[in-house]
C-alpha positions as CSV (number, residue, x, y, z in Angstrom):
1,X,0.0,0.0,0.0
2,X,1.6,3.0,-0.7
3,X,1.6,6.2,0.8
4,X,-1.3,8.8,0.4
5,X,-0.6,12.9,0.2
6,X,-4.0,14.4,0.3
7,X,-3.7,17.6,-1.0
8,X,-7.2,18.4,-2.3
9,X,-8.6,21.7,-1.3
10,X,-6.1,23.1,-1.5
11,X,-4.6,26.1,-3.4
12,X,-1.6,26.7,-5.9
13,X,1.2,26.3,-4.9
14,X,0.6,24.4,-2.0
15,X,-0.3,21.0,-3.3
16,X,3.3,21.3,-4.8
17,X,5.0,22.3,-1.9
18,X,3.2,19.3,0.1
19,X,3.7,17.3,-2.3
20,X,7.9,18.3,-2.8
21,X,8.2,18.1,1.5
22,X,6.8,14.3,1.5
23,X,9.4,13.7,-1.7
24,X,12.8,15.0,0.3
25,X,11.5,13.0,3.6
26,X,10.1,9.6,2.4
27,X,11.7,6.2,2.2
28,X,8.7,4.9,0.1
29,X,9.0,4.1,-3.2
30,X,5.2,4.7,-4.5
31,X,3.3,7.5,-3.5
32,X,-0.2,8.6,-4.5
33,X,-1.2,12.3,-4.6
34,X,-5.1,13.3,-4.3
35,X,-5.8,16.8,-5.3
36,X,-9.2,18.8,-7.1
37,X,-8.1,20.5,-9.5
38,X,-6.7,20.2,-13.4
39,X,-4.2,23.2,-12.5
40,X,-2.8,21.0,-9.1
41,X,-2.7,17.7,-11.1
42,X,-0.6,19.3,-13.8
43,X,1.6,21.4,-11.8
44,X,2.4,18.3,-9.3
45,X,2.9,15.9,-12.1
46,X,5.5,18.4,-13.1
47,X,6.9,19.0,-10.0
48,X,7.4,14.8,-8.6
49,X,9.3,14.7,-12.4
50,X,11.5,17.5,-12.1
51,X,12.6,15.5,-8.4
52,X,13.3,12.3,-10.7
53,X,10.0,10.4,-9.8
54,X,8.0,8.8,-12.5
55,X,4.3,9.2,-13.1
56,X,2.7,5.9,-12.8
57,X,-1.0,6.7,-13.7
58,X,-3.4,9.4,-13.0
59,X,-7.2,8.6,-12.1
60,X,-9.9,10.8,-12.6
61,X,-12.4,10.3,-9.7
62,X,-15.6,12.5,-10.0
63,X,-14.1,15.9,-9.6
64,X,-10.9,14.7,-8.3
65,X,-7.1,13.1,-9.4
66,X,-5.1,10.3,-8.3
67,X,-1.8,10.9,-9.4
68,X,0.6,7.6,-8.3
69,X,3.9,8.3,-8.9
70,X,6.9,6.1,-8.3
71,X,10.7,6.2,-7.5
């Protein structure tokens, strides 16, 4: 099971910075990132690639994305 960063309601840029933090001080090797927005998804898939983690999948669920990312 990996690791869940729930970042939904929240605004840009703070889904990035959250998600960036849990990055730097993990020792897991999947994570999954929930945030609400097009603008977060896009912004954090962007960011966890820039840090040299892979984008596994994203889910759309309702209004909300499931970005799983990898290491």
């Amino acid at each position: 099971m990996s690791k869940i960063i729930d970042a939904r309601g929240l605004s840009c840029p703070q889904p990035v910075i959250l998600t960036l933090n849990e990055l730097k001080n993990t020792t897991e090797t999947q994570l999954e990132i929930l945030v609400d927005t097009v603008t977060a998804k896009e912004n954090v898939t962007r960011a966890v690639n820039s840090q040299g983690w892979q984008v596994d999948k994203v889910e759309t669920l309702d209004d909300e994305y499931k970005i799983v990312i990898y290491k």
